[in-house]
C-alpha positions as CSV (number, residue, x, y, z in Angstrom):
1,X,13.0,-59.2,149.6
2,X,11.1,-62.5,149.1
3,X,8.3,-62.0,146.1
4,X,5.4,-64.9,146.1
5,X,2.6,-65.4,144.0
6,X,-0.4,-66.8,146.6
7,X,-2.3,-69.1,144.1
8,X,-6.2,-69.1,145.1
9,X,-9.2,-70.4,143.1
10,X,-9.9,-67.3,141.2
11,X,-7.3,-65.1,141.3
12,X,-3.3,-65.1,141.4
13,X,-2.0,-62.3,144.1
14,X,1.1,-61.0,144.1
15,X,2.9,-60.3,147.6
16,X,6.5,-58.9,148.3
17,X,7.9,-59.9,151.8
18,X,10.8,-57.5,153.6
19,X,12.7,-57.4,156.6
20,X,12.3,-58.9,160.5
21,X,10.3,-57.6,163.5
22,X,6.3,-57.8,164.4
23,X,4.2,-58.0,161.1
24,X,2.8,-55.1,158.9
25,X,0.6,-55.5,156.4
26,X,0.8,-52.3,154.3
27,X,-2.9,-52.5,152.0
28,X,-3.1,-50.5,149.0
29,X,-6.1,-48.8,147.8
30,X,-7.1,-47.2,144.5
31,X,-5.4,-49.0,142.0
32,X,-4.2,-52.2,144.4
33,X,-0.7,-52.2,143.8
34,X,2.1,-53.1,146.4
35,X,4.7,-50.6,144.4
36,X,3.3,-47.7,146.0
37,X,5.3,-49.1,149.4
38,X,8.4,-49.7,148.0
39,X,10.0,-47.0,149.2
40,X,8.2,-46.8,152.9
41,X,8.7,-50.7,153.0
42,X,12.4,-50.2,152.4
43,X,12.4,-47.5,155.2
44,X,10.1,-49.9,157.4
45,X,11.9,-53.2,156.7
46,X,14.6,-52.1,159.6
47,X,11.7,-52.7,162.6
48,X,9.3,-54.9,160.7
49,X,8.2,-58.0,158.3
50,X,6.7,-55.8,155.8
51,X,4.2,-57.6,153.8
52,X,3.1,-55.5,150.6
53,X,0.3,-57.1,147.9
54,X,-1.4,-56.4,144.7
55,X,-5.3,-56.6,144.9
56,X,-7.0,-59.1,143.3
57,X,-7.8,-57.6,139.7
58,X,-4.9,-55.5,139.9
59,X,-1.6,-55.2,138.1
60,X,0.2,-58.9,139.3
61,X,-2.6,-59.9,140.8
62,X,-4.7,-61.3,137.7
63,X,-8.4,-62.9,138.0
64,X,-8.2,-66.5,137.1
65,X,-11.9,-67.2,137.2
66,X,-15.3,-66.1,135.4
67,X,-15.7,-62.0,136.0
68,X,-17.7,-61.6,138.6
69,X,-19.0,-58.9,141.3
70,X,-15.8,-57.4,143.4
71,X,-16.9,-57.2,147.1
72,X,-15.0,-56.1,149.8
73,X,-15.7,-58.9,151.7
74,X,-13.5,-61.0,149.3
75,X,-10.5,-58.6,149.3
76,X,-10.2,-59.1,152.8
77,X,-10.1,-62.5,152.3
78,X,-7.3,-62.3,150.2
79,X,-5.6,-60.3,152.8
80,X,-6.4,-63.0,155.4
81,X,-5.8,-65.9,153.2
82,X,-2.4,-64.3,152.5
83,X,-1.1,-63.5,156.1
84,X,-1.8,-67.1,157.2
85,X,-0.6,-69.0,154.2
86,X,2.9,-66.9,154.5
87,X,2.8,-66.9,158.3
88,X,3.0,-62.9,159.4
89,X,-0.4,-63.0,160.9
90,X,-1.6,-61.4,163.1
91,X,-0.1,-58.5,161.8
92,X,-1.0,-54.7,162.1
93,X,-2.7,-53.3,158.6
94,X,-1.4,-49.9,157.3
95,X,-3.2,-48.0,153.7
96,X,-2.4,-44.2,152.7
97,X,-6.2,-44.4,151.3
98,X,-9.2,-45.0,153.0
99,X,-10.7,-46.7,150.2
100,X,-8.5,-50.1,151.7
101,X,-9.5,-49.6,155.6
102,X,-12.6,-51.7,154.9
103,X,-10.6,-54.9,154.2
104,X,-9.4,-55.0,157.6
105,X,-12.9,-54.3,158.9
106,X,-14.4,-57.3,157.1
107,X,-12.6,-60.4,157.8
108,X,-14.7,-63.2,157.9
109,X,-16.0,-63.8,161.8
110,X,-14.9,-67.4,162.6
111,X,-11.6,-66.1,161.1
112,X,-8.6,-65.5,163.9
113,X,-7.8,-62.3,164.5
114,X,-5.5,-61.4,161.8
115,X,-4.9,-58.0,162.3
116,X,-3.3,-56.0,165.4
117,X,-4.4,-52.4,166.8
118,X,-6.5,-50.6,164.5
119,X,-6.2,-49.4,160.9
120,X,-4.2,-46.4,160.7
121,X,-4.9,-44.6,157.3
122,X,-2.6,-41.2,156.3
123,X,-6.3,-39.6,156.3
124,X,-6.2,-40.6,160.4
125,X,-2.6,-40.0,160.9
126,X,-2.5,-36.4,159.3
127,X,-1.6,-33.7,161.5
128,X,-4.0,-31.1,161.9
129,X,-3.8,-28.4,159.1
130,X,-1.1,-25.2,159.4
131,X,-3.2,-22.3,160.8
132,X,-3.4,-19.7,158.4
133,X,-0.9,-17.5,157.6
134,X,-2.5,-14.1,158.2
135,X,-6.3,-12.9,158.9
136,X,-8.2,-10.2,157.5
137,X,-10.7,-8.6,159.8
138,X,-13.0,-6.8,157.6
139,X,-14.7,-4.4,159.7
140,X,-16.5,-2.3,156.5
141,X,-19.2,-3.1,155.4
């Protein structure tokens, strides 16, 4: 695995870098940190460049300038900044929580593409719920 610290203006952020094939870019949500994936990225590794990262804000991804308003606009940023100074873009995005799918939706316009196919979120990919196990028909009243 190749751990890098991407040094931008304000922040520090933390990325972990694993394996060989087309690019993945597995974004975390809640708390923003990449350790959520090491397991799946392990797993993934063997058909992929899996690219993990800590948010901005978030665990070894400190804020290096003034506090200020966190936008989405700026994490995907980060996410784009990232992918091109490594080189894994374009690259397909990947979250478990749909609080990160609108990083992917907000890259900056005159940006290149930097993502692949759409977001896939576990919320997206779940399959449909078990049917229940039994019924009652309640016919009294």
């Amino acid at each position: 695995m190749n751990a890098g610290i991407l040094t931008m203006t304000d922040a520090r952020i933390h990325y972990e870098m694993l394996g060989s094939g087309p690019p993945l870019l597995l974004v975390p949500g809640g708390n923003g940190d990449a350790g959520v994936y090491t397991a799946a990225a392990r797993t993934l590794a063997r058909h992929f460049t899996v690219v993990t990262y800590d948010r901005r804000g978030h665990s070894r991804s400190p804020l290096t300038g003034p506090p200020g308003e966190e936008r989405v606009e700026r994490h995907a940023e980060d996410a784009y900044t990232l992918l091109t100074a490594i080189g894994a873009g374009p690259a397909r995005p990947w979250s478990s929580s749909p609080a990160a799918t609108p990083v992917t939706w907000t890259v900056p316009a005159s940006s290149p593409r930097p993502f692949t196919g759409p977001f896939t979120s576990e919320v997206i990919d779940r399959p449909a719920p078990a049917p229940p196990l039994w019924t009652h028909d309640r016919t009294d009243p």
